[in-house]
C-alpha positions, 0 to 999 in steps of 0.5 A: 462328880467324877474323880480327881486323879493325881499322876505321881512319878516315883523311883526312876520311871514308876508312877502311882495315881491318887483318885480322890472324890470331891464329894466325900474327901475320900482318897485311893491311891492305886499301887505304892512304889515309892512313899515319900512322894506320894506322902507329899502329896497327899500333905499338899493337899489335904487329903486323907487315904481311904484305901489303897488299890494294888494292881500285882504284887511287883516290888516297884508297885508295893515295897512302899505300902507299909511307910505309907500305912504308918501315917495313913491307915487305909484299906488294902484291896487287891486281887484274890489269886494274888494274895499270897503274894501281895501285902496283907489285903483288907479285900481280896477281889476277883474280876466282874468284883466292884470297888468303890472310892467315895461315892463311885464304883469301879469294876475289876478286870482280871488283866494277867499275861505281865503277872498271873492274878494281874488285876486292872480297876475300871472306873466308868463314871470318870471314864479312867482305867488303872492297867499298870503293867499291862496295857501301857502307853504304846506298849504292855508289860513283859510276859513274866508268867502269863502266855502270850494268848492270856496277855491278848485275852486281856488287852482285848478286854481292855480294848474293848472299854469306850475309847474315851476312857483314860489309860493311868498305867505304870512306867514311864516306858513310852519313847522307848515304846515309841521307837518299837512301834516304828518298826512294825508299823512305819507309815502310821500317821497317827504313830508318827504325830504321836512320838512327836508329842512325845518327844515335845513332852519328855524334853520339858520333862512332862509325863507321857502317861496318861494316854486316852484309850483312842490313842492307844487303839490307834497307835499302839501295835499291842492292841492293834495285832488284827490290823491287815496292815500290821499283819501283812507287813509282818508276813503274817495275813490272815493270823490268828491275832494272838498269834500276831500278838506273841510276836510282836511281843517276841520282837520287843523282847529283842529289841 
């Protein structure tokens, strides 16, 4: 049975996500950035938290972690290049490294470029990816310390994931993200459908986050830097996608 996943808003545009497995009773929760709401939902339904999956060591997806441990002693797990940085970890893990919430496993994917020691958790069975601030919802996270050339090393791997696999990432950034993605890539009409939605979404105040991986292939210019139309419209035919990448990122710096 694949896992049950809880989208939680937290702070002003964060979110968290709760995998629970059915089977076992047991409860991850992936990064910790703000307590009371995710407290709350774990009282709501009964579930107790087996461990706690960090993705990087940014206060809005850790400052929570210690209030949340006091009433839920579980398991810190997160990356081994980061672990002078995070909260004490339980498990330093390194990429290709399993992870396990009940009875599924999850891989490790190193996804530096927005941090370096940035970690990704790929659950195939429930066809869900945890990216955070890397791949988001019609975007990826600012290059804080990676190169633009590790940043597209990582969203090529994540890109690389089935398309059917659902995107969990960490900030409501996605109409801001849509309003980018028009200008490099107008005539999209499968950008254009999306923003719609968007649009639809964000007015009765519901998440735009998940996305499927599909749609992000689709619509989401980060991703889609070896894309003759994209390239040519940015003057740029026949690129080194990575150079495509560094500015299209460059241009959403300034935006």
């Amino acid at each position: 049975m694949p896992l049950e996943i809880l989208t939680i808003p937290c702070l002003s545009d964060n979110y968290a996500f709760l995998a629970h497995d059915p089977n076992s009773g047991e409860t991850a929760l992936v990064d910790a950035p703000e307590a009371k709401p995710i407290l709350n939902a774990l009282a709501e339904r009964g579930w107790k938290l087996s461990q706690v999956l960090l993705t990087h060591h940014h206060w809005d997806h850790v400052d929570a972690l210690a209030e949340i441990l006091q009433t839920h002693p579980a398991k810190v797990v997160g990356a081994a290049a980061d672990a002078h940085r995070l909260p004490p970890l339980d498990v330093q893990l390194n990429e290709g490294e399993s992870v396990t919430v009940g009875g599924e496993p999850g891989v490790v994917i190193d996804v530096s470029g927005h941090t370096v020691g940035h970690i990704a958790f790929h659950f195939p069975d429930s066809h869900a990816v945890f990216t955070a601030d890397s791949l988001m919802a019609l975007g990826c996270g600012r290059l804080f310390e990676g190169t633009p050339a590790q940043m597209w090393e990582s969203l090529s791997k994540l890109a690389a994931l089935p398309a059917d696999t659902i995107v969990y990432s960490g900030h409501e950034y996605t109409q801001a993200n849509g309003r980018f993605a028009e200008t490099i890539e107008p005539d999209n009409p499968d950008l254009q459908a999306r923003i719609a939605d968007i649009v639809e979404k964000r007015a009765a105040g519901q998440p735009t986050v998940p996305s499927s991986l599909a749609l992000e292939l689709a619509t989401n210019p980060f991703l889609r830097a070896a894309e003759p139309g994209i390239q040519h419209s940015m003057g740029m035919d026949g690129a080194d996608p990575a150079a495509v990448f560094a500015e299209i990122r460059a241009r959403k710096d300034s935006f």
